[in-house]
Each structure stands twice: as structure tokens, then as C-alpha cells.
C-alpha positions in Angstrom: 0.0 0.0 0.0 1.6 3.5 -1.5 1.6 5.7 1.5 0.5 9.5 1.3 4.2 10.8 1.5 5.1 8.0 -1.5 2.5 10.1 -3.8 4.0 13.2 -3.0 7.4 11.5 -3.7 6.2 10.9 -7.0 4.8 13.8 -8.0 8.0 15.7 -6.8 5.7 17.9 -4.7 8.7 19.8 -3.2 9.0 22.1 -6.2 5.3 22.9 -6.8 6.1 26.5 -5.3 8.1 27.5 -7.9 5.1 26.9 -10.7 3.0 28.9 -8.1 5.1 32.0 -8.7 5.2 31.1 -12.3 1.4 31.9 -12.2 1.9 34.8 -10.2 4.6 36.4 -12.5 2.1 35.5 -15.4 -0.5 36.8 -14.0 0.2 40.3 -13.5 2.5 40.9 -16.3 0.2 40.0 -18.6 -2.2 42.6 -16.5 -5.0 40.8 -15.4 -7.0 41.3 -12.8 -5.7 38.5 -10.7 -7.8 38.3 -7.8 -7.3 35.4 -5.5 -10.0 32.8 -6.6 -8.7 33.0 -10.1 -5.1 33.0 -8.8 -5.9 30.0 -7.0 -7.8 28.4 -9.5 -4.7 28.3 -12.3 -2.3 27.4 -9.2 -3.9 24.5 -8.7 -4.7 23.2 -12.3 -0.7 24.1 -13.5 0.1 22.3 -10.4 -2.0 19.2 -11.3 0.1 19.4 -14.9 3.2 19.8 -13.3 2.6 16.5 -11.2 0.9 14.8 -13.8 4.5 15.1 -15.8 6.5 14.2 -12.8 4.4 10.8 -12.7 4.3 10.3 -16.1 7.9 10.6 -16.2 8.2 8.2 -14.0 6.5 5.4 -15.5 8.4 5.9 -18.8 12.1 6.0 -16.8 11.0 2.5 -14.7 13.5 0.4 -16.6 16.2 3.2 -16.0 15.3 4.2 -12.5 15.5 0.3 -11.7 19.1 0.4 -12.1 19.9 4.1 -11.8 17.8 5.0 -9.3 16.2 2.4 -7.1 14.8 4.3 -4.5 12.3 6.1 -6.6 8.6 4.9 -5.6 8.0 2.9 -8.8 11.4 0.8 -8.6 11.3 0.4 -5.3 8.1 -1.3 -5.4 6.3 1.1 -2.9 4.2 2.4 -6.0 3.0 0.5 -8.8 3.1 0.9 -12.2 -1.1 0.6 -12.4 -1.4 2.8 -9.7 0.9 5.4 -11.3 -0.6 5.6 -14.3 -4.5 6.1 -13.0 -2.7 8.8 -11.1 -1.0 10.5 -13.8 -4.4 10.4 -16.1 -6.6 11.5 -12.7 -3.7 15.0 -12.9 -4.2 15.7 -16.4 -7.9 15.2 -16.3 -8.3 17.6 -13.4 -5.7 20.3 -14.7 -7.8 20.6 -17.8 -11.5 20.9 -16.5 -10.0 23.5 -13.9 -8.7 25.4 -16.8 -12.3 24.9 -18.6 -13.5 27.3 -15.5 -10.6 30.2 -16.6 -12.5 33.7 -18.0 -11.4 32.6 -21.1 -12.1 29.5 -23.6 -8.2 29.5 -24.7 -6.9 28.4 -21.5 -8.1 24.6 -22.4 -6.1 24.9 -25.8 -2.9 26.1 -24.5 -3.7 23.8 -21.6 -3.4 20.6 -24.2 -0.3 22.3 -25.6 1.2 22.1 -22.8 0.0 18.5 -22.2 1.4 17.4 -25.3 4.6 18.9 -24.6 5.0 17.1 -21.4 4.0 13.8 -23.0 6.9 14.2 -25.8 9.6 15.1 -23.3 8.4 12.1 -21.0 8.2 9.7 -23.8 11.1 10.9 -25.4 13.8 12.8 -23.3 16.1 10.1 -23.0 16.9 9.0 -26.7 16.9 13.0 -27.7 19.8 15.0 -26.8 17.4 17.6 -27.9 15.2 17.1 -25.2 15.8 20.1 -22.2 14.4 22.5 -24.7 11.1 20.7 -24.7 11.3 20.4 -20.7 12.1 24.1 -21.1 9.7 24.5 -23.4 7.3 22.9 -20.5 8.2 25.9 -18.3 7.7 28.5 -20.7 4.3 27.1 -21.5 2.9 27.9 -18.2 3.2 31.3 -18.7 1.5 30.9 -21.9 -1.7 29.3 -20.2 -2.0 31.2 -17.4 -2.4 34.4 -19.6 -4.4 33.0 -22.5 -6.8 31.8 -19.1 -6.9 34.9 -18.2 -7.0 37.8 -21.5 -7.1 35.1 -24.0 -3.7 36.5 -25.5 0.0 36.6 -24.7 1.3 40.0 -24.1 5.2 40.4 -24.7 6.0 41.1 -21.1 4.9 37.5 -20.4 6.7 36.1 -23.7 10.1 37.4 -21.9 9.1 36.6 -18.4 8.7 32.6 -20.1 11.4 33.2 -22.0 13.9 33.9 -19.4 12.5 30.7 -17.2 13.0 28.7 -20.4 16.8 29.9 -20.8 17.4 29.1 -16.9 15.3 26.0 -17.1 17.9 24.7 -19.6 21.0 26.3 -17.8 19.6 23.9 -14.6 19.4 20.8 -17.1 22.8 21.8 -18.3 24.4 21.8 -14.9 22.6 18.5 -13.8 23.8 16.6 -17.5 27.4 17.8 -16.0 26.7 16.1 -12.7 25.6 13.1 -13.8 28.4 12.8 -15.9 31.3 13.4 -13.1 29.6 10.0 -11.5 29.4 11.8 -8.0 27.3 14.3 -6.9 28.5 18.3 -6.2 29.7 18.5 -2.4 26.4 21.6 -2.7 23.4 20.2 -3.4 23.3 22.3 -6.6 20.4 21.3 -8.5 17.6 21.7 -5.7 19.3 25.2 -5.0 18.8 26.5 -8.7 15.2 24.5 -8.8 14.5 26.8 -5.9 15.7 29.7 -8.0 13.2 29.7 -10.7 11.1 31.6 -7.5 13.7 33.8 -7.4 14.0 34.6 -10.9 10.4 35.3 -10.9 10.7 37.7 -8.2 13.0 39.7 -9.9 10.7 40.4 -13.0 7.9 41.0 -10.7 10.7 43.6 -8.8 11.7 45.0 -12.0 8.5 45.4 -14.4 5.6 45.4 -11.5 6.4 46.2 -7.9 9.1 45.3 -5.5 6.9 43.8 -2.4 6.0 41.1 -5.0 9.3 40.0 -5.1 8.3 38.8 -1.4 6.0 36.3 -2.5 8.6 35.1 -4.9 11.2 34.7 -2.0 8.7 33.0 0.1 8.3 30.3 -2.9 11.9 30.0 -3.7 12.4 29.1 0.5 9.6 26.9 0.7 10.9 25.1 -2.6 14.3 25.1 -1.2 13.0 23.3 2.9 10.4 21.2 0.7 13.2 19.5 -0.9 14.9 18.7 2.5 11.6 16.0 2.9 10.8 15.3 -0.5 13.4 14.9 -3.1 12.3 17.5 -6.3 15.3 16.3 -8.9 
């Protein structure tokens, strides 16, 4: 029996803060009037597409994780593979009819968008060298729903805002290729540290193109991220 702290293992809940401020960057620079309920309401369905791709990634890295990384829930038999699956479906599902509820009608196509780009990198990351622009790509994607949910266009403040996250997106895959490759890991635990730092990047667009005090929230995500990942593992 998968234990509640095994599903949040898998859905590598520990970074979910940093797609939070993603929304919240989005949000106002694409200048909506983000009051909370809608705030909350694309928080929680990019959140449900953010695990769903965790999940999903999972199940199509089993044979790898087996032997690379054992400890995972799948490989280590505290999850199965059924199990993960129905999981990974029930995400998707969910992110999608919350994003049916957005002001706008063009949230649920960029919403598949994005779904299809998380299926391609899952499916297809590890035989494509290729592949951390499409988990950039990812990134920079929810940016593009949360302002098509919300004005039914993308402005070009948020275009650079996703843009930036999709250039340090693939600096962090970058640096993680170069660990895996010494065959140790970095005496810092490097890779959680700039996962937390998407937060922080956000907060300083929000400094620089809205108002400084939202940098606040952005700080708040980036430390939450960063003691998350001291429980539940995010990389």
C-alpha cells in the first residue's frame, strides 16, 4: 500500500512553489485582474500538470530508475506501475476541467499544448539530446496558459518573463547533465538550489516590471521550494 508521502514522492511535490510563482509572474504581467480565486484556481490546475509530468515521467524511466535510481517509488516497489498511471491520467484530467473554469475558452487549448509537450519530453527525453528544450519548453508554456486563461492572449511582457525561465530552465538541465556525468554528486546540493531559483528569478521580473513587495511572494516560494526539498526529493 503507497503511503500518502510515497505520492507526493512521485509527484515531486517539493517544487510545486516554484510553478505557483510562475502563475503569479504571469499573471500580472500579462495585466489581469488576478484576484485570488482565479489566482488559485490556475495554481492549482498548472500544479495538477506539473505533477501529472512528474508521474508520467516516472512510469516511462522505470526500466532506468530500476538500475539508476532504485529508490524512486515505482522501482522500489512502494508504488505501482497501475497505480501510477490512473494517477497521472486522474492530474491531467483535473488540470484541464479547472482550466475549462478560466475567463477565457483559450486556456483549455494552451492547456493541451502544454499536455502534449509534457507527453513528448516524458516519452522521449532520454533518446533525444534535444530534449531540455522541450522540458524548457514545458516551463515557458505555463506562462502561456496562465495568460491565454486569463486575456485570451500573450502579451510580450509575459513572452520574456517565459522566455527567461526557459533559458534558466535549460542552464539547470545543463548543470545536472554535468553532474551526472562526473559519476558523483556536487559536495552543494546544486540542482535543488537553482530549482528553488526559478522563485527567485520570478521575483525579480515582478521587482523589475511590477512592484518590489511582489518580489516577497517570490522569495517565500523560492524558500519553501528550497525546505520542501529537504523531505521530499524535487530532482
Amino acid at each position: 500500500m503507497a503511503t500518502f508521502k510515497t505520492y507526493l514522492e512521485l509527484c515531486r511535490v517539493s517544487n510545486l512553489p516554484t510553478v505557483w510563482t510562475n502563475v503569479l509572474a504571469a499573471g500580472l504581467l500579462c495585466g489581469a485582474d488576478l484576484t485570488p480565486p482565479l489566482y488559485l484556481l490556475l495554481a492549482v490546475a498548472l500544479s495538477c500538470f506539473y505533477m501529472a509530468g512528474m508521474s508520467l515521467n516516472d512510469v516511462c524511466d522505470l526500466d532506468i530508475d530500476r538500475r539508476e535510481r532504485p529508490s524512486r517509488p515505482l522501482p522500489s516497489g512502494r508504488m505501482t506501475l497501475p497505480r501510477a498511471s490512473t494517477v497521472t491520467i486522474g492530474l491531467f484530467a483535473t488540470g484541464l476541467g479547472l482550466l475549462a473554469l478560466a475567463p477565457h475558452p483559450r486556456a483549455v487549448a494552451a492547456g493541451l499544448l502544454l499536455l502534449l509537450a509534457i507527453v513528448v519530453y516524458d516519452c522521449r527525453h532520454k533518446q533525444n539530446p534535444w530534449s531540455v528544450l522541450v522540458m524548457a519548453a514545458c516551463r515557458f508554456l505555463v506562462f502561456v496558459v496562465t495568460a491565454a486563461a486569463l486575456v485570451g492572449q500573450v502579451n510580450a511582457w509575459v513572452l520574456m518573463a517565459g522566455g527567461i525561465q526557459f533559458g534558466y530552465v535549460v542552464l539547470i538541465s545543463l548543470v545536472a547533465r554535468h553532474e551526472n556525468s562526473r559519476g558523483r554528486p556536487f559536495p552543494f546540493p546544486v540542482i535543488p538550489a537553482m530549482l528553488a531559483g526559478i522563485s527567485l528569478v520570478d521575483g525579480l521580473l515582478l521587482a523589475a516590471f511590477i512592484a518590489i513587495p511582489w518580489a516577497l511572494a517570490s522569495m517565500a516560494g523560492a524558500l519553501l521550494t528550497w525546505v520542501a526539498q529537504r523531505h521530499i526529493r524535487g530532482d
